[in-house]
C-alpha positions in Angstrom: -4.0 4.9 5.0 -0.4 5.1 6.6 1.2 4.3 3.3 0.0 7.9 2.1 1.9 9.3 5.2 4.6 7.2 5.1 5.4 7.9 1.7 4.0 11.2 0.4 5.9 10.6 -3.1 3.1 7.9 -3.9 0.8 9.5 -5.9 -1.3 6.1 -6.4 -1.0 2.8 -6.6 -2.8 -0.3 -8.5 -2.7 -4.2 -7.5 -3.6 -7.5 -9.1 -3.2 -10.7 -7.9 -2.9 -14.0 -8.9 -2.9 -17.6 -7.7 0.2 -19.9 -8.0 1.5 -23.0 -6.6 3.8 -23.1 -3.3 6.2 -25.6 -2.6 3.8 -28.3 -1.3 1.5 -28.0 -4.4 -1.3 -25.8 -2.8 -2.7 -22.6 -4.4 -1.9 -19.4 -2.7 -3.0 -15.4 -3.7 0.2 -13.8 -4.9 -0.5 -9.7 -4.7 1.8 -7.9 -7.1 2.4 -4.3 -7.7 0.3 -3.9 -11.6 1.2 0.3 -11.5 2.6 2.6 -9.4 2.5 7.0 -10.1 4.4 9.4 -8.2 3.4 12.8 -7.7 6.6 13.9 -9.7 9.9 12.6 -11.1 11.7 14.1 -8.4 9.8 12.6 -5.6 10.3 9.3 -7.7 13.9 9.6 -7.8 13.7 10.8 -4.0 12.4 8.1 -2.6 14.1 5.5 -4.6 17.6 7.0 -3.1 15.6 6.9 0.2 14.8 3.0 -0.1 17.7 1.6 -2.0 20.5 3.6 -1.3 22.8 1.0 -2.7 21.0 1.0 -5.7 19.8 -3.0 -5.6 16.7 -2.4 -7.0 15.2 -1.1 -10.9 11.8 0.7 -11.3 9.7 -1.8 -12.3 6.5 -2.0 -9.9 7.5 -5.6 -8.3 10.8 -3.7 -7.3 8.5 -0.7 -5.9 6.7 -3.5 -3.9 9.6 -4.8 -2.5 11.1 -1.6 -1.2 8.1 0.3 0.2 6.3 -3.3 1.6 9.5 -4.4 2.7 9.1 -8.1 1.4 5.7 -8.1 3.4 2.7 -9.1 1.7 0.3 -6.1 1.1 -3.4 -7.2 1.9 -5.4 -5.8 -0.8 -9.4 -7.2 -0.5 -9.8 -9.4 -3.8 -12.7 -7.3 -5.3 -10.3 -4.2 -5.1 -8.1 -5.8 -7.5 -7.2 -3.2 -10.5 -8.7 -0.8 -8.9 -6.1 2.6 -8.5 -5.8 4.1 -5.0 -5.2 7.5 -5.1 -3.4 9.3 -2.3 -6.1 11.1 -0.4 -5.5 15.0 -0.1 -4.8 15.1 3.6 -4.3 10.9 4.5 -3.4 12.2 7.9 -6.4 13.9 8.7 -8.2 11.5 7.1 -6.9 8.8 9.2 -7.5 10.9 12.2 -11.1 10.8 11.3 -11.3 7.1 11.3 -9.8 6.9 14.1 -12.4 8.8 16.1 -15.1 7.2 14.4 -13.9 3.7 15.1 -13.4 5.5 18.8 -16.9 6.7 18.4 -18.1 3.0 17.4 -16.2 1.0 20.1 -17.3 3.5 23.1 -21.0 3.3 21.9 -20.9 -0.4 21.7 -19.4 -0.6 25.1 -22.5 1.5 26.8 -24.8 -0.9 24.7 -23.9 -3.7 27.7 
């Protein structure tokens, strides 16, 4: 949810993942960036001044990953895969909400003692 606040030019985004081979031979889940929509071309070209303003990075979505995750790994959950997430209409106050209800869960499991 805080990548809607953070970055309100994201209209939505779409992952896949594959498996590869590290250095030691082992399979690991690579998570790549398959689309990426912004709510305008503006807001596009906005935040791509915002994230690389020495212009390092093209447009393609793997560049997109790298600039808004920062080179972290995003954690997508497997069966989500190619599935588009759409920026909410209000991510904050929909975070706010799951906030209180994990609140609301926690403090109910706590008098369960």
């Amino acid at each position: 949810m805080h990548i809607w606040i953070q970055y309100p030019e994201i209209k939505s985004l779409t992952f896949e993942d594959n498996y590869e081979y590290d250095d030691n031979g082992s399979y690991f889940r690579y998570i790549f960036l398959n689309q990426i929509e912004f709510i305008n071309e503006e807001a596009k070209e906005d935040l791509h001044e915002r994230l690389d303003p020495d212009d390092i990075f093209d447009e393609e979505p793997e560049d997109w990953k790298e600039m808004i995750f920062d080179g972290i790994q995003p954690i997508v959950d497997p069966e989500s895969m190619l599935q588009t997430f759409t920026r909410p209409e209000n991510p904050q106050k929909e975070l706010d909400n799951l906030i209180a209800e994990i609140s609301q869960v926690i403090a109910s499991a706590g008098g369960a003692s």
